[in-house]
Structures are given as C-alpha cells and as structure tokens.
N, C-alpha and C positions, 0 to 999 in steps of 0.2 A: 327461093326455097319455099318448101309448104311448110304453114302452121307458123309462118313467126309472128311471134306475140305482137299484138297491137298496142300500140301508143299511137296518138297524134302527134303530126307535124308542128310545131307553135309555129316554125319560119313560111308555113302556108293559111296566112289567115285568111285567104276566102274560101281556102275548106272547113274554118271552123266554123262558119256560118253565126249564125243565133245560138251555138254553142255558152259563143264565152258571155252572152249578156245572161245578167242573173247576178243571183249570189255569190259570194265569194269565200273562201274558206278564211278562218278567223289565222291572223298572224297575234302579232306582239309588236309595240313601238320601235324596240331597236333590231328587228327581224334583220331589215335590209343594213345596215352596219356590220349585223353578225357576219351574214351572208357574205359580205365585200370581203370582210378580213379572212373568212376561211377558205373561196376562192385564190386568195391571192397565195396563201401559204401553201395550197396545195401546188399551184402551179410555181411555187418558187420550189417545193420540195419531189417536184416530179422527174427532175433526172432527163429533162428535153423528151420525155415520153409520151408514148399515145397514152389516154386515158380512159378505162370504162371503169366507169361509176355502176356499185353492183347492187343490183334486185332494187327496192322502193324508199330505203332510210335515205339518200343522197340525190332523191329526184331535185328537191328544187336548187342546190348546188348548181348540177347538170341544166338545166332551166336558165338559171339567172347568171352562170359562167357560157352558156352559149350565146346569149343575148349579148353577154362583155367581148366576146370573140367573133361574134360576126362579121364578117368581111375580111376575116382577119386569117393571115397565112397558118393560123392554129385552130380555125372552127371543124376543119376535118376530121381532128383529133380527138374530139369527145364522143360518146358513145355511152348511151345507158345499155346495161346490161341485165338483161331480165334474168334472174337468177334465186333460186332458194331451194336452201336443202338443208334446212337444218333441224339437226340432231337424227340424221337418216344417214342410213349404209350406203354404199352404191350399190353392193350388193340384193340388200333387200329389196331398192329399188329395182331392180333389174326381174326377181322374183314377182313383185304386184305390179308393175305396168311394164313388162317384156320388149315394149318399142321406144321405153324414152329416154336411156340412155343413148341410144343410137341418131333420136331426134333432137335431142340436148347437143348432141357431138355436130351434129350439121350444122346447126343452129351458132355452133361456137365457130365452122370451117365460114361460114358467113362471112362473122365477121372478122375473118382473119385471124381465130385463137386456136389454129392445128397447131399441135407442137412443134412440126417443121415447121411451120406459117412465123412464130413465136423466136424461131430459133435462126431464125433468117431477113427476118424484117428490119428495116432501115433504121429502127425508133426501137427501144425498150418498151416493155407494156407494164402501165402503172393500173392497178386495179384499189379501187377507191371506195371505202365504205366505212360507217360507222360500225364500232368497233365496241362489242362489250365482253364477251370473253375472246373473241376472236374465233367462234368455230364458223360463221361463213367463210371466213376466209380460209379454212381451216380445210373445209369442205370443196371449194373451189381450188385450189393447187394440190388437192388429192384427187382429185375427176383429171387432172391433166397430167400427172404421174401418174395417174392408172392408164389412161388412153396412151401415153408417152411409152410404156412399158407394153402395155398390147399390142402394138405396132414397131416394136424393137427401135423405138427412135432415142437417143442420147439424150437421156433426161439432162446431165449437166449443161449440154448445150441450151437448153429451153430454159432451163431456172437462170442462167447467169442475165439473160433479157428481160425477167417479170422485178416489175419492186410494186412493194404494197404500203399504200396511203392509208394508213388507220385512223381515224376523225374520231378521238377519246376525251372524255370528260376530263376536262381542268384539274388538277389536284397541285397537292404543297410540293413543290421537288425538295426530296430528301434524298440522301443513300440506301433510304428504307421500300423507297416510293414504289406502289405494286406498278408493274408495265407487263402487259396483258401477254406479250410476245414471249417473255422471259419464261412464260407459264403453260406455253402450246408446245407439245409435243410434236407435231405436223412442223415446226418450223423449222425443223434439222433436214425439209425437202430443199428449204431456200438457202436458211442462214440467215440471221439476225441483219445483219447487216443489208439486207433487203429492205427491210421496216424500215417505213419513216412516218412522225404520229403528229395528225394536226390538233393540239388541243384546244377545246371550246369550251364557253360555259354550260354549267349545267343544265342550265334552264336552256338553253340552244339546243342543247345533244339531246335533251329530252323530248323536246318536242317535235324533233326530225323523226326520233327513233320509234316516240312511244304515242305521242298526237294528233299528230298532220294527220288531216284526209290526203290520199293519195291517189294521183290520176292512174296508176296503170292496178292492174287486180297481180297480187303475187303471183308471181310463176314456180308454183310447188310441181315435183315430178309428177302428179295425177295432172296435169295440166301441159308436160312436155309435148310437145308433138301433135297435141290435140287439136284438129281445125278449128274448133270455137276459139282458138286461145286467139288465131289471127283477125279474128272479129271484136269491134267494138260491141263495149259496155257501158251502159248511161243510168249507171246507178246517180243517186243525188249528192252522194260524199263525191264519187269519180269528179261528177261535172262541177262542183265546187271547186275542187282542187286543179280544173284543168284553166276556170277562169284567172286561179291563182297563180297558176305556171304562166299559163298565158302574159299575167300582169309582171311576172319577172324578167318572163323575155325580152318584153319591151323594155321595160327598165333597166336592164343591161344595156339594150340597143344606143341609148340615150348619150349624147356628148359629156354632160355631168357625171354620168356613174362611170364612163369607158377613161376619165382623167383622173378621178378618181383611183380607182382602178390603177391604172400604171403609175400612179405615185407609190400607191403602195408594194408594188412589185420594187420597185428604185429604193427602197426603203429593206429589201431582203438579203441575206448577205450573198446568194446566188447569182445577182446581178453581177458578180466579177466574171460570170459565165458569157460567151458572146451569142448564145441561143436565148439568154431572160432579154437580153439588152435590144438584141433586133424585131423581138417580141414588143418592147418599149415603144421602141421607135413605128414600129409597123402601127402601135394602137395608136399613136399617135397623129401617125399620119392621116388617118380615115377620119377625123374629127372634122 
C-alpha cells in the first residue's frame, strides 16, 4: 500500500545502522519489572487474539513483548497500530483532508481490520492501549461501525471478534471504584463484556502516556494518507527512544527475561486455557 506510516524494523539490525549508538531515552529502575508484569497480563487477558497495540502510549510494550515472542508461534500476532483521532468527528475529518478517511480504511484493509476481514478471521482482534477516558478507543470502534454500516456489512458479526485491553491506572477496588467503560457511551457498539483492564502503577501509566519520547511521530488524520508519513523522521527525541526500543527488544530476546516471562503467564488463571499453556511450552522450548 502507499503512505504507510514508518516505524523501523528492531528485528533488522543491520538496517538500523549507527542509528541506535548514541543516547538513550531516560527510563526508571523498575521500567523493565513493570514492563514484564503488564506484558504478561495482557497476554493472559487477550482471549488467544491477535493483538494491535494502538497509536504511540503502548510502543515500548509492543517492543519489549516482541522481543519475549520471537521465534515464537505468537510473534505474528503483535502489530502496532498507528492511530489517533482524538476528540475529532469522522465527519469533520472527511470535511478538512477529503482523502483520509479512505487512506486510513486501506491502511486498516492491510492489516487485516475490514470488517469482513475482522468478522471472519481465525483469531479474535484484541486492540490495546492505555486507557484514560477511553475516547481512542472510543474513536476506533466508531471508524469500524461507521465503515461496517457504509458497506452494509453485519456490524454484529465484526463486534462479537474485537475485545479491548485498556492498560488503566491502579486504584483502591471498591463498589464505588470509577471504571472508565462504565462511563463511554460508544461501548453499547461492543458491550462491556468486551473490556478487559490491565492495571498498573501510576508512575508506569504515566510515563507511557505522558513522558516517553517516542520512536514513531503520531498519526493524526492531517497525516493519513500522506507520502511523508511513509518516510523516516530523525528528530533527536525519535532516535533516543528508538535506541530505547531497540534495547528492549533485545532484552526480551534474551533466555532470562523469555523464563521469566512464562513463569509469570503459569502464574495467571488463564493457563487452565490449552492456548496460554502451548504458548508456555513453545517459549520454553526456544531457550
């Protein structure tokens, strides 16, 4: 397809060249602890699904769980999702750049998110992203009931295959507790029971959400479609945070974090499932 957004490959390091030497984007001492335990929850609460990880809050997840996955019968499955559209119409979209709902739509037939595509695939589609009122997600499963409805295809059929991984700030559970799904109007498209929510610490979600330099540049609709978007960008936060991705890939790669890693999946109550457990065994094997 034209115009799809660039990211680099991390599993091609002799195209990163003299990329990744240099600086490094600033973490925090218990980053990679964080990291392990919200990987594993995702994929214990993923429902045996594909996974796209959506727009830039959830890159180094995607980063440091394909480096845990490589070689592995699940590395297929992950997919970042270049995505943003928030607090925009699709409408209005459609009114100020007239080509990018249409290049957004191809963009999504890529990678396999047509409605039909969605509604017929082997595997449920889990879309993954930190979560604060929930209007990107809000905004993405309204782009697919709109496209879903323009082309007369059976919305129920496509919603019963999406479930959504919201990655939410830690709080007290109460009977009082706010939960962000309870509170979106858009989610009478799925149904609650679609939601499932990984919570993290504060200072985690924050600095995914609100910190991190980030290797890819948002993909806002003034950006859909647009051929610069499939070109590299080498701003000095970009190349910072690609050394950083870079340094989690490998670090997934590694025998310690990949046992790691499946102890804690063995540890989730979904392991009574015979997809978490051959997942077990498969990471285990490659050591």
């Amino acid at each position: 397809m034209e115009a799809k957004p660039f990211r680099w490959n991390l599993t091609h390091r002799n195209h990163l060249g003299k990329l990744i030497e240099g600086e490094r984007a600033r973490t925090y001492d218990a980053f990679i602890d964080d990291l392990m335990l919200c990987c594993s929850r995702i994929i214990a609460f993923s429902d045996d699904s594909n996974l796209f990880f959506v727009g830039r809050s959830p890159e180094s997840i995607f980063d440091f769980l394909s480096g845990l996955l490589f070689d592995s019968v699940w590395f297929e499955r992950l997919e970042l999702l270049h995505f943003s559209m928030r607090f925009q119409e699709e409408s209005k979209i459609k009114e100020e750049y007239p080509k990018a709902v249409d290049a957004m739509r191809e963009y999504f037939r890529h990678l396999g998110l047509h409605p039909e595509t969605i509604a017929t695939k082997e595997r449920p589609v889990a879309f993954v992203d930190l979560v604060s009122s929930g209007d990107t997600f809000g905004r993405l499963i309204t782009f697919l009931f709109n496209w879903s409805n323009e082309i007369k295809f059976d919305w129920s059929a496509v919603k019963r295959r999406i479930r959504i991984i919201g990655i939410t700030e830690r709080r007290k559970t109460s009977p009082n507790t706010w939960r962000w799904q309870q509170h979106s109007d858009w989610i009478s498209l799925l149904g609650t029971k679609a939601v499932k929510n990984v919570s993290i610490s504060r200072g985690f979600w924050s600095y995914l959400g609100d910190y991190q330099q980030k290797v890819s540049l948002s993909y806002a609709p003034a950006r859909w479609g647009n051929p610069e978007s499939a070109l590299p960008s080498y701003t000095n936060d970009q190349l910072m945070a690609l050394r950083s991705a870079f340094d989690l890939f490998e670090s997934g790669r590694t025998k310690e974090k990949r046992e790691e890693f499946a102890a804690l999946l063995t540890e989730e109550s979904a392991m009574k499932n015979e997809w978490l457990r051959k997942l077990v065994l498969n990471l285990r094997s490659k050591q």
